[in-house]
C-alpha positions in Angstrom: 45.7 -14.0 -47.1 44.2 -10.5 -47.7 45.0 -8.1 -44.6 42.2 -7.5 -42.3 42.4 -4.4 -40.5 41.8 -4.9 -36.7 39.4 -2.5 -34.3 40.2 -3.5 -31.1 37.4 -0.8 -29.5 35.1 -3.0 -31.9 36.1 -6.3 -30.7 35.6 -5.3 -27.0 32.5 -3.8 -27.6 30.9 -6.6 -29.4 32.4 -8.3 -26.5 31.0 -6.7 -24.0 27.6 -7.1 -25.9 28.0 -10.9 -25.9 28.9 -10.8 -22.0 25.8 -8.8 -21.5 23.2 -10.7 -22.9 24.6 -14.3 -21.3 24.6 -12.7 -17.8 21.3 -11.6 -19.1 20.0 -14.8 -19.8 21.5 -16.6 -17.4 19.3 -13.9 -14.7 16.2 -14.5 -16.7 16.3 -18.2 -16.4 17.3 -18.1 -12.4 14.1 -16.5 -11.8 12.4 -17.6 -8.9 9.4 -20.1 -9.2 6.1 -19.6 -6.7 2.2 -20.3 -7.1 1.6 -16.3 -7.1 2.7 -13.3 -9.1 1.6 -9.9 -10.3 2.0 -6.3 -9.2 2.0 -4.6 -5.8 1.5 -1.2 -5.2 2.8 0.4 -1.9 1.6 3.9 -0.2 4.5 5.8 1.0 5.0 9.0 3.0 7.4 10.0 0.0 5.1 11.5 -1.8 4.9 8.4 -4.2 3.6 4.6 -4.5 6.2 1.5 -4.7 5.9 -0.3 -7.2 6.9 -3.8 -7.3 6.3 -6.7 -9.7 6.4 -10.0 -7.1 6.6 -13.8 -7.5 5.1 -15.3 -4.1 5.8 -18.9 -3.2 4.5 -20.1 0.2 6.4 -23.0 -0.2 9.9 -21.0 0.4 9.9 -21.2 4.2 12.9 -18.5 4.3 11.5 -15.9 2.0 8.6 -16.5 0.5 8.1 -13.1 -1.8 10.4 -12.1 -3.9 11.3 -9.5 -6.7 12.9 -11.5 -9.3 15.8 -10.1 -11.4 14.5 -10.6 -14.7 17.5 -9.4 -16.9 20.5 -7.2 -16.4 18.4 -4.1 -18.1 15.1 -4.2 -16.2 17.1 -4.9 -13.1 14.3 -6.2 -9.8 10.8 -4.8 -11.3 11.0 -2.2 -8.4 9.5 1.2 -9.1 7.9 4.2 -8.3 5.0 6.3 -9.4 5.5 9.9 -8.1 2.7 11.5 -6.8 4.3 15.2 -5.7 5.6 16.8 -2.5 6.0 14.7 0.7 5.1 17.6 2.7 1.4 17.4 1.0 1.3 14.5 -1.0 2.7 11.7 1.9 0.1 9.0 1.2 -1.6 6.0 3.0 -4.3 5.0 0.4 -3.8 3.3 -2.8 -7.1 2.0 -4.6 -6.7 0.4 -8.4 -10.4 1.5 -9.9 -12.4 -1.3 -10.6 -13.3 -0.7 -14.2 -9.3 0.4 -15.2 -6.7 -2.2 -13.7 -4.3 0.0 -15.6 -5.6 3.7 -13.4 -5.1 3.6 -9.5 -6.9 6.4 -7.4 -4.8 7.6 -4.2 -5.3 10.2 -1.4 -3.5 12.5 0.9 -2.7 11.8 4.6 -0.4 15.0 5.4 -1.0 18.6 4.6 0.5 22.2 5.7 -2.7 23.6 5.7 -6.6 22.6 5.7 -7.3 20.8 3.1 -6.6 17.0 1.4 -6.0 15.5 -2.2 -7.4 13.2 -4.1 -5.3 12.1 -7.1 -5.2 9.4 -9.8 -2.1 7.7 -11.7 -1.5 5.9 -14.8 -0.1 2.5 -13.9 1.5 1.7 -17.4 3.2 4.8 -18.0 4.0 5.0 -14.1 3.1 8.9 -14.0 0.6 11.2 -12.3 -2.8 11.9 -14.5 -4.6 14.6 -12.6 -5.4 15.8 -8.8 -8.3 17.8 -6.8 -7.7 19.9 -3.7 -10.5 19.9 -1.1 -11.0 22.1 2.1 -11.5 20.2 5.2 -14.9 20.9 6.8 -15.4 23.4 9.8 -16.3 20.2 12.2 -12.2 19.0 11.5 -11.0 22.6 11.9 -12.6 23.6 14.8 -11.6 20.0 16.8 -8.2 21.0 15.9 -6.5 18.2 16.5 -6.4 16.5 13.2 -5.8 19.5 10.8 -1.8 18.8 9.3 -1.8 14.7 9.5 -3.7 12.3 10.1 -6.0 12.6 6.9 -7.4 10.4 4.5 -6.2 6.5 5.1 -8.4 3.9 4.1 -10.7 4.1 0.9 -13.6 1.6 -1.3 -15.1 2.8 -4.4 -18.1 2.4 -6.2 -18.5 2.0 -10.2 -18.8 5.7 -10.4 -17.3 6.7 -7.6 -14.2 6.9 -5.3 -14.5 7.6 -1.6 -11.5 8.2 0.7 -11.7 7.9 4.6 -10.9 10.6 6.4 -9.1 8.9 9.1 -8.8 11.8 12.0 -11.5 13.6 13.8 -14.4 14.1 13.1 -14.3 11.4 10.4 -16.1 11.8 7.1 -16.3 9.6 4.0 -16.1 11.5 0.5 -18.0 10.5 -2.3 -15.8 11.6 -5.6 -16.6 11.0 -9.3 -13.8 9.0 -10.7 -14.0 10.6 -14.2 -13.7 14.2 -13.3 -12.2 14.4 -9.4 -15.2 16.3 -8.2 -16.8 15.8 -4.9 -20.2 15.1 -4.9 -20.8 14.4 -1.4 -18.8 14.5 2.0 -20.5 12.4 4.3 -19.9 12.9 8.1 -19.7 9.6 10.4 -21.8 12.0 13.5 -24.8 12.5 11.1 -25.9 8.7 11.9 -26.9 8.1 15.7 -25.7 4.1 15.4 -22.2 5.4 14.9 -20.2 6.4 17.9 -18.3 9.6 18.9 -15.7 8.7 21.1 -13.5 6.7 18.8 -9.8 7.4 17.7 -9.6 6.3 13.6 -11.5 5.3 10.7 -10.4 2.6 8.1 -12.7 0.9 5.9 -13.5 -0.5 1.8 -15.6 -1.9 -0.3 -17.1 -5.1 -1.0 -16.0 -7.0 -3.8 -19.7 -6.7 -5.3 -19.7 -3.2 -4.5 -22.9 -3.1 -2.8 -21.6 -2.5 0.7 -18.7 -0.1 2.1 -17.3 -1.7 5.7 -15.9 0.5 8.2 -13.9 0.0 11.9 -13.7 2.4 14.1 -11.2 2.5 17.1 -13.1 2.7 20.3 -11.4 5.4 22.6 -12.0 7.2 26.2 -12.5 10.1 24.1 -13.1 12.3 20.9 -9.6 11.1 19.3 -8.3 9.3 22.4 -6.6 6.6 23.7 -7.8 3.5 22.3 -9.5 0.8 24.1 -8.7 -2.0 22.5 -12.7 -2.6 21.6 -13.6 -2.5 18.0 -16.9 -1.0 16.2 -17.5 -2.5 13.0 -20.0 -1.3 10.4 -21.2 -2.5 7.3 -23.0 0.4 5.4 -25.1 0.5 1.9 -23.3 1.7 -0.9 -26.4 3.0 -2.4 -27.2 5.2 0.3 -23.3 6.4 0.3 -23.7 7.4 -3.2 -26.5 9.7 -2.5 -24.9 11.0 0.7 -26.5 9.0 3.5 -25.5 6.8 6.2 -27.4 3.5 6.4 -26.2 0.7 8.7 -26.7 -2.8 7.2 -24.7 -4.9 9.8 -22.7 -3.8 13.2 -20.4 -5.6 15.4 -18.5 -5.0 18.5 -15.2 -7.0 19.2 -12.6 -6.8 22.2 -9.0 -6.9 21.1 -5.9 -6.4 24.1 -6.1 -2.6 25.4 -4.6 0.2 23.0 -4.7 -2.4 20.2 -5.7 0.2 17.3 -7.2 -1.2 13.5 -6.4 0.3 10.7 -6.9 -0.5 6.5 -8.5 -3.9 5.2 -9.5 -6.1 2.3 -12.1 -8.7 1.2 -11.6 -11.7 -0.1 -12.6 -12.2 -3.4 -15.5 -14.3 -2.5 -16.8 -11.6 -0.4 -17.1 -14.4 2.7 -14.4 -12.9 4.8 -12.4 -9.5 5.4 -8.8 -9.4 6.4 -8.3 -6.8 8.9 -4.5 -5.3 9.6 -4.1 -4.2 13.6 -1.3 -3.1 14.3 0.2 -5.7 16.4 -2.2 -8.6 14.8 -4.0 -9.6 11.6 -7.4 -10.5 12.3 -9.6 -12.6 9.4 -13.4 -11.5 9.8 -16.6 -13.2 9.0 -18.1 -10.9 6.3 -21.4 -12.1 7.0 -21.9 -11.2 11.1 -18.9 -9.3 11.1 -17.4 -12.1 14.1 -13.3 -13.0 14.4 -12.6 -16.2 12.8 -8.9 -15.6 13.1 -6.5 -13.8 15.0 -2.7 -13.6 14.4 -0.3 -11.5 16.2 2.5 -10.6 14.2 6.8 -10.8 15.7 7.5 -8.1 17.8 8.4 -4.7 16.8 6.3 -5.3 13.2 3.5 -3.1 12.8 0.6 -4.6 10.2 -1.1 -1.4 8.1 -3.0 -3.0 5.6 -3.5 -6.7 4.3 -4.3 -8.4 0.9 -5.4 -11.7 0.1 -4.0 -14.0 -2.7 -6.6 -14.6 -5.5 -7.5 -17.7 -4.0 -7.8 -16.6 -0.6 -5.5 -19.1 0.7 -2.5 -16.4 2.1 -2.5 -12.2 2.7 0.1 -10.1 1.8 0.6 -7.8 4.4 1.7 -4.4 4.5 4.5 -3.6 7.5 7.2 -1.1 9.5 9.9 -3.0 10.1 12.9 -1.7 12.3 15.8 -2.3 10.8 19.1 -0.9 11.4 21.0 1.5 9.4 24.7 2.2 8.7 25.0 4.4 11.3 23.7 1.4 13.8 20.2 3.7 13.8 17.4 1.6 14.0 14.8 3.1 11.9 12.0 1.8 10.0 11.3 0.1 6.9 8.4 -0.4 4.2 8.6 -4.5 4.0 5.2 -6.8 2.7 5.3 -10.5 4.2 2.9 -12.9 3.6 0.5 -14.7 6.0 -0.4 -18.1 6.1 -4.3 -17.7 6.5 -4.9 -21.3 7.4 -2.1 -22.2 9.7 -2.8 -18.8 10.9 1.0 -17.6 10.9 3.4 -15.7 9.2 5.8 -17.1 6.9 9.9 -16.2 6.8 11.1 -12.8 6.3 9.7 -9.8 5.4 10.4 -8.4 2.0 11.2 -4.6 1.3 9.6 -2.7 -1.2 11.2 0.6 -0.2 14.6 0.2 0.7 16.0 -0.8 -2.4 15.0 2.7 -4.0 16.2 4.2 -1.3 19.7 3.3 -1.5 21.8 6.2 -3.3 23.0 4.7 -7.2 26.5 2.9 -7.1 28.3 2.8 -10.2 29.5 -0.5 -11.8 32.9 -1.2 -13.4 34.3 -2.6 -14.9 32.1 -4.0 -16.9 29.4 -1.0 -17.0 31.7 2.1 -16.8 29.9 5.3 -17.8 26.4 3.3 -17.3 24.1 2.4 -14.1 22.5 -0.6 -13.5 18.9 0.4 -13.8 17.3 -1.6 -11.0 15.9 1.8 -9.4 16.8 4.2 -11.7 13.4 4.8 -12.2 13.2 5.9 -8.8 13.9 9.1 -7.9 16.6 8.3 -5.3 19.4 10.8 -6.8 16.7 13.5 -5.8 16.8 12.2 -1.8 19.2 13.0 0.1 21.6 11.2 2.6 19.4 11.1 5.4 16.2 10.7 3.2 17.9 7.6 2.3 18.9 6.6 5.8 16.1 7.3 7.3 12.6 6.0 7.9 10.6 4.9 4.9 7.1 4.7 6.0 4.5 2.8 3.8 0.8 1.8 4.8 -1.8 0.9 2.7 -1.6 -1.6 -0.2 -3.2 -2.5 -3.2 -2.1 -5.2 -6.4 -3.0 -7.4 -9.2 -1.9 -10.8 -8.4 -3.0 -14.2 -10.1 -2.4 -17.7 -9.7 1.0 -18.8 -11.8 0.3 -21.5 -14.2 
């Protein structure tokens, strides 16, 4: 028998290959199973959007959304897209443009000084196209009261057009072209006499057809006060926003428990209802006279910042701040979607996180992976955060995705 020369650093490498690629495969066929998948894409105060490629099954009573482990190498589909600075790019407002699945437009809700962004991203290379920095107008500066937070929040668009909310006082809708970033119009909520002035924030978006823009306003005691509880709804014409104008189509008032405050909401794809987030409940809205159909308070200590409907219409994914406890027994809060059974009008099982699993400082993993790192989140930027970053809050709101019905 001819001598064979042994290479023991070979052997356990080729080894260690082989082990790889059967954990690999046995996490790819463990995948969870669900009528729902696609992408979700979280607003954070970061500075940056989560990311996070879900399978939904209402049928799992415990934990109904989940981010599935696909292989060892792509780790849980959870990612970010940086945006910049927290101090100036902390966002609530994520909006994927309607003729690009693959560009998403996002605005600014903090700021050291007077003025507010308006960005887009590139969702397949996960990375920051372009931005444009706008002055607030003299109305917000000389009210004061809503110069450094507090900015844009909700958002619709147009087919040309992209138009944050400007969620403080006095509030104002921007009209901005989605090719180049520039604004074309900055429309202010007191130039129309059927909209009220005392009223504490703005949300709103767009129909599905694109032909109206819906808005809620908080009712309040004041200019930026405490809210009532009362709701002022407003559907407006989207031609008449494109040219600068205000023109009411359809108004509603609705009373909701004292200090109850709305913030960002969706249409269904039909464009027969509109899912409302409020805080401490989710409301489902006739789209038609602008009337409750549904209300659903959510398990104490959750607070509901924006909601999305399946593609069917059947469930919403909602966007929440959980508390939840750290390791120091802290309780702080948590970016978390769960999904809401639109029918039975309830929530089903536990939250899922889409923040704090980016959050969580890299471990290393040895044996079997010495001098490498699961990547999972390594395509976060959680080696840049530190300590207390990671044990702090993380603060989403709004939410945007492209989900579809799993054959």
């Amino acid at each position: 028998m001819p001598f064979v020369k042994r290479r023991p650093f070979l052997s356990a490498g080729l080894a260690l290959i082989c082990a790889v690629f059967v954990v690999a495969a046995i996490s790819y066929g463990s995948k969870p199973g669900g009528d729902y998948m696609g992408r979700v894409l979280v607003a954070g105060h970061g500075g940056h959007i989560a990311d996070a490629n879900v399978v939904i099954n209402p049928m799992d009573l415990d934990n109904p959304i989940k981010i599935p482990e696909y292989t060892l190498w792509t780790g849980n589909k959870l990612h970010m897209i940086p945006l910049g600075p927290a101090s100036d790019h902390a966002v609530h407002d994520v909006r994927i443009d309607s003729r690009d699945k693959n560009t998403v437009f996002w605005s600014t809700y903090l700021s050291p000084k007077a003025y507010v962004i308006v960005g887009k991203a590139d969702l397949i290379e996960n990375k920051f196209i372009a931005e444009k920095q706008y002055p607030l107008p003299k109305e917000v500066i000389e009210f004061g009261k809503t110069i450094d937070k507090t900015l844009y929040c909700g958002s619709g668009q147009s087919e040309k057009y992209f138009m944050p909310i400007f969620m403080g006082y006095p509030g104002f809708i921007d009209v901005v072209d989605k090719d180049t970033l520039e604004l074309k119009h900055r429309v202010m909520l007191s130039s129309s006499p059927d909209l009220p002035v005392n009223y504490k924030f703005t949300h709103g978006v767009n129909s599905p057809d694109m032909k109206h823009l819906y808005i809620v306003m908080n009712d309040a005691d004041k200019p930026h006060g405490y809210p009532s509880g009362k709701q002022h709804l407003f559907m407006l014409d989207m031609a008449s926003l494109e040219k600068g104008e205000i023109k009411v189509v359809n108004s509603n008032s609705v009373d909701l428990p004292d200090g109850t405050i709305t913030f960002r909401a969706t249409f269904t794809s039909d464009g027969k209802y509109i899912l409302q987030s409020a805080r401490t409940r989710t409301l489902l809205l006739d789209a038609e006279d602008l009337s409750v159909v549904k209300n659903t308070p959510i398990p104490a200590g959750w607070e509901n910042h924006d909601v999305m409907p399946t593609p069917d219409g059947k469930y919403g994914i909602a966007a929440l701040r959980v508390p939840v406890e750290n390791k120091e027994g802290k309780v702080v809060k948590d970016g978390q979607i769960a999904l809401w059974d639109i029918q039975k009008n309830k929530y089903i099982g536990k939250p899922m996180s889409t923040c704090r699993q980016c959050h969580k400082k890299n471990e290393k993993h040895g044996p079997l992976m010495w001098g490498f790192e699961l990547v999972g989140c390594t395509r976060c930027h959680q080696d840049e955060r530190s300590v207390q970053d990671v044990m702090g809050n993380n603060i989403l709101c709004g939410l945007d995705g492209n989900l579809r019905v799993r054959q």
